[in-house]
C-alpha positions in Angstrom: 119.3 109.8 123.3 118.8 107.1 126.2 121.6 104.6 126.0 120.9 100.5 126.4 122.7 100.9 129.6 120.1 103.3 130.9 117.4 100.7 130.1 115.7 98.4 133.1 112.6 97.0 133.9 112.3 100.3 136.3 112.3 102.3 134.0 109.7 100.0 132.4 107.5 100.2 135.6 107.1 104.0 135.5 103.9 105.8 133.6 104.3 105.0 129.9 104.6 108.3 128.0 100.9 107.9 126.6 98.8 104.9 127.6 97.6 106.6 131.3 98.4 110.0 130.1 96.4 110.2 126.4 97.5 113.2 124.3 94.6 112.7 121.5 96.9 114.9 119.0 99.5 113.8 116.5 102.1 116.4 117.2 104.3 115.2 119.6 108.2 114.2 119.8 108.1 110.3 118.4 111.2 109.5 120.7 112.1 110.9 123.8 113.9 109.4 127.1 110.8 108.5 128.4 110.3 106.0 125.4 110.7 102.4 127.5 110.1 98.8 125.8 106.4 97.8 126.8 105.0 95.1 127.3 103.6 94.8 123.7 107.3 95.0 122.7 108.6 92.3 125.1 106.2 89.5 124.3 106.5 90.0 120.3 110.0 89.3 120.4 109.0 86.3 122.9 106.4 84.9 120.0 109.7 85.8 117.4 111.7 83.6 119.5 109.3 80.7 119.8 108.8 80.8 116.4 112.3 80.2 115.6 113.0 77.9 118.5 110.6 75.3 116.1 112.7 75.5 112.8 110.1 75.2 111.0 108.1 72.4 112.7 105.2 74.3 114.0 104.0 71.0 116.0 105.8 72.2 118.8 104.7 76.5 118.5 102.6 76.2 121.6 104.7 74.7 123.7 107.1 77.4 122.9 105.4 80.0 122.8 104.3 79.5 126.9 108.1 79.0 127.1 109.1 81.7 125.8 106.5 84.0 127.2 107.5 82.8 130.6 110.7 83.7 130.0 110.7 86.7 128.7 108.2 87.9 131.1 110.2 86.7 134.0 113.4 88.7 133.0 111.2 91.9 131.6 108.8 92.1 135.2 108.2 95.3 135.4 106.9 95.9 131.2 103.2 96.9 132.5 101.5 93.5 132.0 97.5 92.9 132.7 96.9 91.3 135.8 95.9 87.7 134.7 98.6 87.7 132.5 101.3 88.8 135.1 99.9 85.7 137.2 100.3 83.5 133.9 103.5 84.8 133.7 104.9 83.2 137.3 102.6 80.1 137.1 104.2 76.6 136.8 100.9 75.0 135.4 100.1 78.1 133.1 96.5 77.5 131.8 94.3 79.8 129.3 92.1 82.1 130.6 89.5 82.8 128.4 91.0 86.3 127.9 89.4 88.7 125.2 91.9 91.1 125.5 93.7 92.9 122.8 97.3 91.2 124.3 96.5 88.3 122.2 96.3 90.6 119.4 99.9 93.1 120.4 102.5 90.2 119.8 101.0 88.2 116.7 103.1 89.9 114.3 105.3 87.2 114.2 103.2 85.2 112.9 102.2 87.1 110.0 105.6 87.1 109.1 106.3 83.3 109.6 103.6 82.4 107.3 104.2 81.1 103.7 100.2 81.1 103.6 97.5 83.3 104.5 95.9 80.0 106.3 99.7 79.5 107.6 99.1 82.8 109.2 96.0 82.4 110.6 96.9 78.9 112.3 100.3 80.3 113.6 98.4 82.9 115.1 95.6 80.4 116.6 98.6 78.2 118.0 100.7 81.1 119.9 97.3 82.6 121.1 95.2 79.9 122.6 97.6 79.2 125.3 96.2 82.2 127.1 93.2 84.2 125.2 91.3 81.3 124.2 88.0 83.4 124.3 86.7 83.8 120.6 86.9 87.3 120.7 90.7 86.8 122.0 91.1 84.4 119.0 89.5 86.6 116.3 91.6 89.6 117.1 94.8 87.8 116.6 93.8 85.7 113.6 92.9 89.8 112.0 96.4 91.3 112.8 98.4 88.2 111.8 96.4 88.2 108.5 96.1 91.4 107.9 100.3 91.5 108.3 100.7 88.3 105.9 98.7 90.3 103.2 99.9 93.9 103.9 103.5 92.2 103.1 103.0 89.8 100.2 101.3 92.6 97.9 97.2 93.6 98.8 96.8 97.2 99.2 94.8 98.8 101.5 91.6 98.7 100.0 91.9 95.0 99.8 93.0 94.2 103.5 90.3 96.2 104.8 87.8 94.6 102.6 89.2 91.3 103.5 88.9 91.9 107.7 85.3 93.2 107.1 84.2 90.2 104.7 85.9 87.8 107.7 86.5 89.4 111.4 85.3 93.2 111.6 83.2 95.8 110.8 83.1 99.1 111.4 82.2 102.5 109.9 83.8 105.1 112.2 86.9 107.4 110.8 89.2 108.6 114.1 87.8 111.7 114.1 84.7 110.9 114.5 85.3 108.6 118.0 89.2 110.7 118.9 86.8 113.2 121.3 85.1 110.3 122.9 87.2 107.2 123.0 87.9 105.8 126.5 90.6 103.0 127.4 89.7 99.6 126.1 92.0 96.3 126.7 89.2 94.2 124.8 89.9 93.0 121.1 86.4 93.7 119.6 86.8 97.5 121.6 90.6 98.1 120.1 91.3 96.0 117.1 89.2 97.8 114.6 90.4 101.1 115.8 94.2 99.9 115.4 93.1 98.8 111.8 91.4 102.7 111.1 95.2 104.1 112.3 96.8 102.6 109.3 94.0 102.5 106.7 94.1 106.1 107.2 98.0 106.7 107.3 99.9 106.8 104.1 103.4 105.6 106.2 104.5 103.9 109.1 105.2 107.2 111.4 101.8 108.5 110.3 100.0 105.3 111.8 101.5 105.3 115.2 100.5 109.3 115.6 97.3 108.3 114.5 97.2 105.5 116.9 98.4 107.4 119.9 96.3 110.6 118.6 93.3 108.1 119.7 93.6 107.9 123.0 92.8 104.8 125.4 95.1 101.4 124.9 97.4 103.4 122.6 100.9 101.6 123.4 98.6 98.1 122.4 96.5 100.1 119.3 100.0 101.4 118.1 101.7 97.6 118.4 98.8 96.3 116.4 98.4 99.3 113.8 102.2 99.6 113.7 102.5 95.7 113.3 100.6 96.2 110.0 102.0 99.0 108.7 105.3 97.9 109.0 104.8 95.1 106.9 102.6 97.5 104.6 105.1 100.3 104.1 108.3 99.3 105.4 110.2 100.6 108.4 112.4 103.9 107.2 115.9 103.3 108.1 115.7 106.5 109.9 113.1 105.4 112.1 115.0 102.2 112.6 118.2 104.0 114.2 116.4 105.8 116.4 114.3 103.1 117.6 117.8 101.1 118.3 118.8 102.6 121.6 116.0 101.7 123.3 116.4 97.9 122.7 118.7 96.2 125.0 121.3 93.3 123.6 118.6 90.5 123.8 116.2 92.2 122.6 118.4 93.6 119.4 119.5 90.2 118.9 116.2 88.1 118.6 114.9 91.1 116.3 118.2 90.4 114.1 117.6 86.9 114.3 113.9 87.1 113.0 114.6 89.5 110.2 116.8 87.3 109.0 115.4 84.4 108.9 111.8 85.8 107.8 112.2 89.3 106.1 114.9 88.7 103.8 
């Protein structure tokens, strides 16, 4: 079991367990010592923090949320961030990009958990996206997850979230084992959000979605952030899963995790 001493941004920079090495089966270890924080992991706790740094006065959630992003970015180099994004990252002007890719889509979970309000949701997710992946497609992939996380927790079962993201950002007709043999890598929303979505409306727990996510193939650290996001909020995280998970967070990391919990999943 890796220790939070063992944990740096080295061990960040080295080949993630599955995202350039696809194992397109569900039967692997879920936690080894080669499990590191991503980059999907570093700038969801960034949007947490933002998102808490406003106390409730979302006014200010964009401004924070390039704050925070810089920040956390800065101290977590190595987490295996796109290239425009690592240059947004160091930028003292950082501007949008016009971005479609499925980053805007990886740390919105926040923001499904903020909301009070489906439309809460949605504009939380608008305000912490646009500062980077302003491109519809960028926009439409986080305003899915964040809603799709706001219903999955306040009572909607399956059935009704997909029918929802199909009625409003998606459709799609593929099960994953009818695209697992030919699925390549894709970083774009519209090319990884509705395959994230298929992980967990075909899982019946939380585990089962991220083996079905990594089982894919392709962006699977990002498909897994996304489908995990909602399945989290759908069937809960087993306490089990949560201790082993804990190691691998450093003291920051734990601490802003704590913080938001508390504050949002009381």
């Amino acid at each position: 079991e890796m220790r939070e001493s063992d944990w740096s941004s080295d061990v960040c920079s080295s080949d993630l367990r599955f995202e350039f090495n696809n194992y397109r089966h569900k039967d692997f270890s879920l936690f080894t010592n080669y499990c590191t924080p991503t980059d999907d992991s570093v700038m969801t706790l960034a949007v947490a923090e933002a998102i808490l740094n406003c106390k409730g006065d979302y006014s200010k959630l964009a401004g924070q949320a390039v704050a925070c992003m810089q920040k956390w970015g800065r101290e977590y180099p190595g987490a295996g961030y796109g290239g425009n994004f690592r240059h947004w990252l160091v930028n003292p002007k950082p501007q949008p990009y016009n971005s479609f890719g499925n980053g805007s889509a990886m740390r919105v979970s926040p923001c499904g958990w903020a909301a009070q309000s489906l439309e809460e949701a949605i504009r939380l997710a608008d305000l912490v996206t646009a500062v980077t992946h302003n491109h519809p497609e960028g926009m439409k992939g986080a305003e899915a997850t964040a809603a799709a996380i706001y219903l999955a927790r306040t009572g909607s079962d399956q059935q009704e979230i997909r029918q929802y993201l199909e009625k409003n950002y998606y459709r799609w007709d593929f099960t994953l084992d009818a695209i697992r043999d030919t699925y390549e890598f894709d970083e774009s929303c519209q090319g990884s959000v509705p395959q994230a979505f298929e992980a967990f409306f075909e899982a019946k727990s939380l585990e089962e979605t991220i083996r079905n996510a990594v089982s894919l193939g392709g962006d699977c650290d990002t498909t897994g952030a996304i489908a995990g996001g909602v399945a989290g909020a759908y069937f809960g995280v087993p306490e089990e899963l949560r201790r082993q998970v804990w190691p691998f967070l450093d003291h920051k990391m734990r601490a802003t995790l704590e913080a938001f919990e508390a504050k949002f999943e009381a």
